[in-house]
N, C-alpha and C positions, 0 to 999 in steps of 0.2 A: 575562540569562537563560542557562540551562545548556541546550538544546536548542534543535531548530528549534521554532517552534510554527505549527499552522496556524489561519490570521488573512485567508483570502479570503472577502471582502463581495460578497452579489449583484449589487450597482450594479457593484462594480469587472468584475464577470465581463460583464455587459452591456454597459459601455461599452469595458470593453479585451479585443480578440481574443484576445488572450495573455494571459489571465489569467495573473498570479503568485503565489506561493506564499510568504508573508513567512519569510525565517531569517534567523535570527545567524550571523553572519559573527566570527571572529578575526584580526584583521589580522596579517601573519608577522609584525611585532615582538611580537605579543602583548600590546598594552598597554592595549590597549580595544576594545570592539566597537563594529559598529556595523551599523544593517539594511539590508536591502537585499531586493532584491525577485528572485525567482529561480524558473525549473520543474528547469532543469535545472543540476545543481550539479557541470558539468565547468570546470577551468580552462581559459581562451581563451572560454568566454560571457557577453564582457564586458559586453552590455545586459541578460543577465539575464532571458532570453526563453527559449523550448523547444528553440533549436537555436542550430549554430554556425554563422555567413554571412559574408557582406559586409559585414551591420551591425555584425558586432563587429571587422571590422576597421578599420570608418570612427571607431567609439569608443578603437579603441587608437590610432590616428593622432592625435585631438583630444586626446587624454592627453597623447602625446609632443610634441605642439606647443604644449603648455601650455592647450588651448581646454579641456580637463576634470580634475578631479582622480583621480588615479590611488586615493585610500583612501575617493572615493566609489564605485570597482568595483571589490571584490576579487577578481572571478574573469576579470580582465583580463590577471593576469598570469601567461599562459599556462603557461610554463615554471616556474612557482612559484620565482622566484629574489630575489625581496621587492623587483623594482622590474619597473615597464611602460615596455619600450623595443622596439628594434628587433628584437630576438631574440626578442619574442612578437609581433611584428605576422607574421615570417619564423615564427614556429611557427602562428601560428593558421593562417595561407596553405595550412602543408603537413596543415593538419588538415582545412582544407575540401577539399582535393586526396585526403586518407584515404592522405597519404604517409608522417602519422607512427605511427610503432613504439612509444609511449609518451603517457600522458594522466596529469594530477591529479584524480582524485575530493575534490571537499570532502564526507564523509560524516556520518554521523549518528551520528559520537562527537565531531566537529568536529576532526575528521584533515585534512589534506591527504596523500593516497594515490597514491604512483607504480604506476602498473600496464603493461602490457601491452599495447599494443593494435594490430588487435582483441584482445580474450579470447577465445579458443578451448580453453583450459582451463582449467574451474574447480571447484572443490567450493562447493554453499549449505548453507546449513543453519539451520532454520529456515522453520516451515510458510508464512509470507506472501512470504519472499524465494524461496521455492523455487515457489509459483502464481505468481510477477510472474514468474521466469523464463522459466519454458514460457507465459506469456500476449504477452510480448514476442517469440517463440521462438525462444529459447536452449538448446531442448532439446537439440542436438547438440555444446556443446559444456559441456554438464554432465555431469564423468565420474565426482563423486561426493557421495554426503549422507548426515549422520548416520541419518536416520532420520526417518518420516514416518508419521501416522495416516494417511493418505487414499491408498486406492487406486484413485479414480477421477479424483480433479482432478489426484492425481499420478503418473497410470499412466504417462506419456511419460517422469519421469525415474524410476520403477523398473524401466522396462523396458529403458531404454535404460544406467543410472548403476550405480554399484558401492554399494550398501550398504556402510559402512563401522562404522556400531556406533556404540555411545554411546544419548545420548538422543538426543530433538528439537533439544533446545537446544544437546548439546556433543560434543565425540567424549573423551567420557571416563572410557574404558576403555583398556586397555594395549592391548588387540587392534585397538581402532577406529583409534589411534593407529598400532602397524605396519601396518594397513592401510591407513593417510593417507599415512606416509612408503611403501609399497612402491607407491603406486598416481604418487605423485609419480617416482617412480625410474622405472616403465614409462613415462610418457608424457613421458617427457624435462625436468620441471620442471613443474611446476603456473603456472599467471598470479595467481589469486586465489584466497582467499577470502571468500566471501559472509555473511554474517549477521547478524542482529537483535543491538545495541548492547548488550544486557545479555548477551550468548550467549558461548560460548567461554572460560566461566572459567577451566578447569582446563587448556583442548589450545593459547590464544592462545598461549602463551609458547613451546612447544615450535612453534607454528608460524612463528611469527617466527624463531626460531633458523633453521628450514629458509629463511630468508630468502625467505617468501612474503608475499605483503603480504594485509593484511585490510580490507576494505571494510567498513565495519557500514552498513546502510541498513536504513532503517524502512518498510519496503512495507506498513503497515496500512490499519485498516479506513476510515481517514478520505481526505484529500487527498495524506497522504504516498503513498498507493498510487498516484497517478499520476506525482509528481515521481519515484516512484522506477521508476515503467517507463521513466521518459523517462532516467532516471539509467543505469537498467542497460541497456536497450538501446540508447543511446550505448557502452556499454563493450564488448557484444559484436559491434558494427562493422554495418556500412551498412546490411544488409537488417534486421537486430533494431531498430537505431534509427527504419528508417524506420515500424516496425511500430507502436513505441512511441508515434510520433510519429501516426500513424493514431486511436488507441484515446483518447487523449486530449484528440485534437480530438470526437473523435466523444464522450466524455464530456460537453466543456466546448458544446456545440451541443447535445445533449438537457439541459443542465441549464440553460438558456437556454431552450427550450422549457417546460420545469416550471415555470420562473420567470414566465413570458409568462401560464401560465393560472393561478398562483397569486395574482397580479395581480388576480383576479376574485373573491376572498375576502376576505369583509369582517368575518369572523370567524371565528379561527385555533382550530384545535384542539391540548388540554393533551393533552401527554403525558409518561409515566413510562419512562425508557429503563431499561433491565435487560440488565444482562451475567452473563455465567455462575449463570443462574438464580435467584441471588438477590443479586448486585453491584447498587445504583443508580447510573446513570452521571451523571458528575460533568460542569459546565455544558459544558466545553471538552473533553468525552470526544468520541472519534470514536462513540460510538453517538447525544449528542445531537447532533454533528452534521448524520449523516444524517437525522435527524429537523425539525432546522431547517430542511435543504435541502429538506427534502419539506412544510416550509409549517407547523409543530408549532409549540408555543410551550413548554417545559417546564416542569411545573411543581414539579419539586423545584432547589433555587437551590443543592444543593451545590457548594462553588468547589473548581476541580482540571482536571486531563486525563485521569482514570482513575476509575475505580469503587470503589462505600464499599459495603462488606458489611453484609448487614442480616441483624438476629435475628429468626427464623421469631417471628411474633404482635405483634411492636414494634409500640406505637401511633405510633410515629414516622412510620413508611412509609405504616400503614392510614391516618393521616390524611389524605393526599394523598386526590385525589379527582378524577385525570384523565379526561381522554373514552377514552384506548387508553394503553394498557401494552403498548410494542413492547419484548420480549424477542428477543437476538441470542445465536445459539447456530452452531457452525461443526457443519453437519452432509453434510460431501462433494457428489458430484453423484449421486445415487441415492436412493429412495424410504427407506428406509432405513439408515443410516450401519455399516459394518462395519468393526469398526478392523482397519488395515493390520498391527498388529504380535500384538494379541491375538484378533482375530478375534470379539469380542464385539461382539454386536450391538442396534445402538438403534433401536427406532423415533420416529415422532413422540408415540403417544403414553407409551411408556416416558418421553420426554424431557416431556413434561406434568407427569405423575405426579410425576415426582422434586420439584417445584416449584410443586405446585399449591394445597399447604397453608400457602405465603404470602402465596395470591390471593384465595383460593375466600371468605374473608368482607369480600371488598370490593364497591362499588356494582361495580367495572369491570370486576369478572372475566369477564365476556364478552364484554370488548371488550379481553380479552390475545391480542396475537398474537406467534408467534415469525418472526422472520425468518433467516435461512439468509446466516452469514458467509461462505461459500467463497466465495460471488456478488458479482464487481466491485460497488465503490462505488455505480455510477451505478444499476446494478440495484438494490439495495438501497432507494436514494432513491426510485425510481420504486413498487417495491412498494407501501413506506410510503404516498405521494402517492396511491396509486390506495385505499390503506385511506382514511386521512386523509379524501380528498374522492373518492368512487367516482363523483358525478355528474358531476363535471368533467372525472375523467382516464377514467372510461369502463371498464367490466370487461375485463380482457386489458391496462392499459395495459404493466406491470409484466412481464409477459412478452413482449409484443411487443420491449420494452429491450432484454432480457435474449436472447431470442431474437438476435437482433443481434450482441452481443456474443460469443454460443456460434457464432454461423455465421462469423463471420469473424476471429475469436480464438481460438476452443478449439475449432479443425476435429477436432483429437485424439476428440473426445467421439462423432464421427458425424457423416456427412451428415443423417441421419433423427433425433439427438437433437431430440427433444423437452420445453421445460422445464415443459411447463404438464403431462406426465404421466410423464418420463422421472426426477422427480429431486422432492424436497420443495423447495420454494421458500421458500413462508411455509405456518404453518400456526396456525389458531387453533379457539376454542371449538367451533363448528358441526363442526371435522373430528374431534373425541378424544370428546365428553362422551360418556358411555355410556346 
């Protein structure tokens, strides 16, 4: 496989504390892969758990004494020097100590990445690595990003960051670019950059020459959004990690919860996942995902990780004949979505309309609802769960989550944010029809 792929089972989540996150691994000769099981993809965590301990140094001891094989844990070998010996048991030590100046990122191009550490300077770029930053908070040592729709989930880094130009995806203008190199010059060298694996076509190479290194992580909307909180706030050192480390426990115990009362369903409800209004999401897409999580069973069987566009009236689609048509649409933390760069403005039901004329002659168009991508994973799940089965998870479940999440994650937003009136959460039929 060319990527990580996410492949965690609710049993596994149930019976292991630490649930992991299954990826592909390239062993440094290159010559084969092989899986292994991982949250957090720093080298020196050689059990392949959410953090770096004791336990990974009692694994790199049984390695070096021949009691385990070193290419069945490749992030054992801490120093990335294509063997585990003394000099990673002696690095791991000084990394539990937070004595070392430097770490390996295995990232989500299948790099191994020497960086910095901590990072206290970086540029992201890219709207899901730049919400896992400030949600880890790394706000203060984000000094700059291309460019961002969201002025509310991303007000701590426009208030605080240099706008540098480009798109979302790249800094790829002549301007954005001198303003990456002059912004690298004032702060004495940059540590990282940050962003989505397909990102940076055009500025990668000029940025490499500046001999800055690139991290590519996949913070989306499925599991990698937690592997990769645990990911970056390990790289921006003790108090982000330990944050990281908070928000994900707190994930994998409310989604152990959903799973406890899902258990009491003896008959699972179809559903049709929809991305960008008219994408159907594909079996291993992060929007069926969260739909799984949340106790769904789908019932279009397209095979993929991503989303198949469909022609407005296709009897393809009308044929389907689910109980909810959950549509995911990233619309900020505010009742209405105003873009950051053009200042146009959506509401929910502007965002209905655009999309309604591939629903409206289905049995189930009134049981379409959209749900709001800016909202952590686990919110998202809970939503759904409480659409899904309302008698079981109870009205409010889905914001009580989510509630949580904003109070002790996204302090940014307010002490008095409110999700259930401050921001569109989810919104369906009963809230638009005229």
């Amino acid at each position: 496989m060319d990527k990580r792929i996410v492949a965690i089972l609710i049993v596994v989540i149930l019976i292991v504390a630490s649930v992991g996150v299954y990826m592909m691994f390239i062993k440094p000769s290159g010559d084969s892969k092989i899986d292994v099981q991982a949250q957090l993809s720093i080298c020196g965590n050689a059990n392949q758990d959410y953090k770096i301990d004791s336990d990974d140094l009692s694994l790199i001891d049984d390695i070096i004494k021949g009691k385990a094989l070193a290419s069945d844990y490749p992030l054992a070998d801490a120093n990335h020097d294509g063997k585990v010996d003394d000099a990673d048991y002696a690095f791991v030590k000084s990394m539990i100590k937070k004595e070392n100046k430097y770490l390996y990122v295995y990232d989500d191009a299948q790099q191994f990445v020497k960086v910095n550490y901590p990072v206290t300077k970086s540029v992201v770029v890219g709207t899901n690595p730049i919400t896992t930053a400030i949600l880890v908070g790394a706000t203060p040592y984000l000094l700059g990003y291309s460019s961002t729709s969201y002025p509310v989930i991303h007000k701590p880094l426009i208030d605080n960051a240099q706008k540098l130009g480009g798109t979302i995806t790249d800094l790829n203008t002549d301007e954005a670019l001198q303003n990456f190199s002059n912004l690298d010059a004032k702060c004495g060298g940059l540590d990282v950059v940050i962003a989505l694996p397909s990102y940076l076509k055009k500025s990668a190479s000029f940025i490499e020459k500046a001999d800055i290194p690139i991290v590519r992580l996949d913070p989306r909307y499925g599991w990698d959004s937690i592997t990769g909180a645990l990911t970056m706030g390990y790289m921006y050192g003790e108090t982000c990690e330990k944050r990281a480390q908070d928000f994900a426990l707190y994930t994998f115990k409310t989604l152990n919860v959903i799973n406890e009362k899902l258990e009491k369903v003896t008959s699972k409800e179809s559903y049709l996942s929809v991305a960008s209004g008219n994408y159907i999401g594909e079996l291993n897409s992060a929007y069926n995902k969260v739909c799984d999580y949340a106790g769904g069973t789908p019932i279009a069987k397209l095979p993929g990780d991503s989303a198949e566009q469909i022609e407005k009236g296709s009897e393809g689609y009308k044929n389907y004949n689910p109980d909810y048509i959950i549509s995911f649409r990233t619309l900020d933390y505010s009742i209405d979505w105003t873009h950051a760069v053009t200042g146009k403005v959506t509401t929910p039901q502007m965002e209905w309309d655009s999309y309604k004329e591939y629903w409206e002659d289905m049995d189930c168009y009134e049981n379409l609802v959209y749900i709001n991508l800016a909202m952590p994973v686990i919110a998202q799940i809970a939503y759904v769960a409480e659409i899904f089965y309302p008698d079981l998870f109870g009205e409010g479940y889905g914001d009580s989550v989510h509630q949580y999440v904003v109070d002790h994650f996204m302090e940014y937003l307010g002490k008095n944010f409110d999700v259930s009136t401050d921001m569109t959460t989810t919104f369906g039929y009963d809230d638009v029809k005229h």
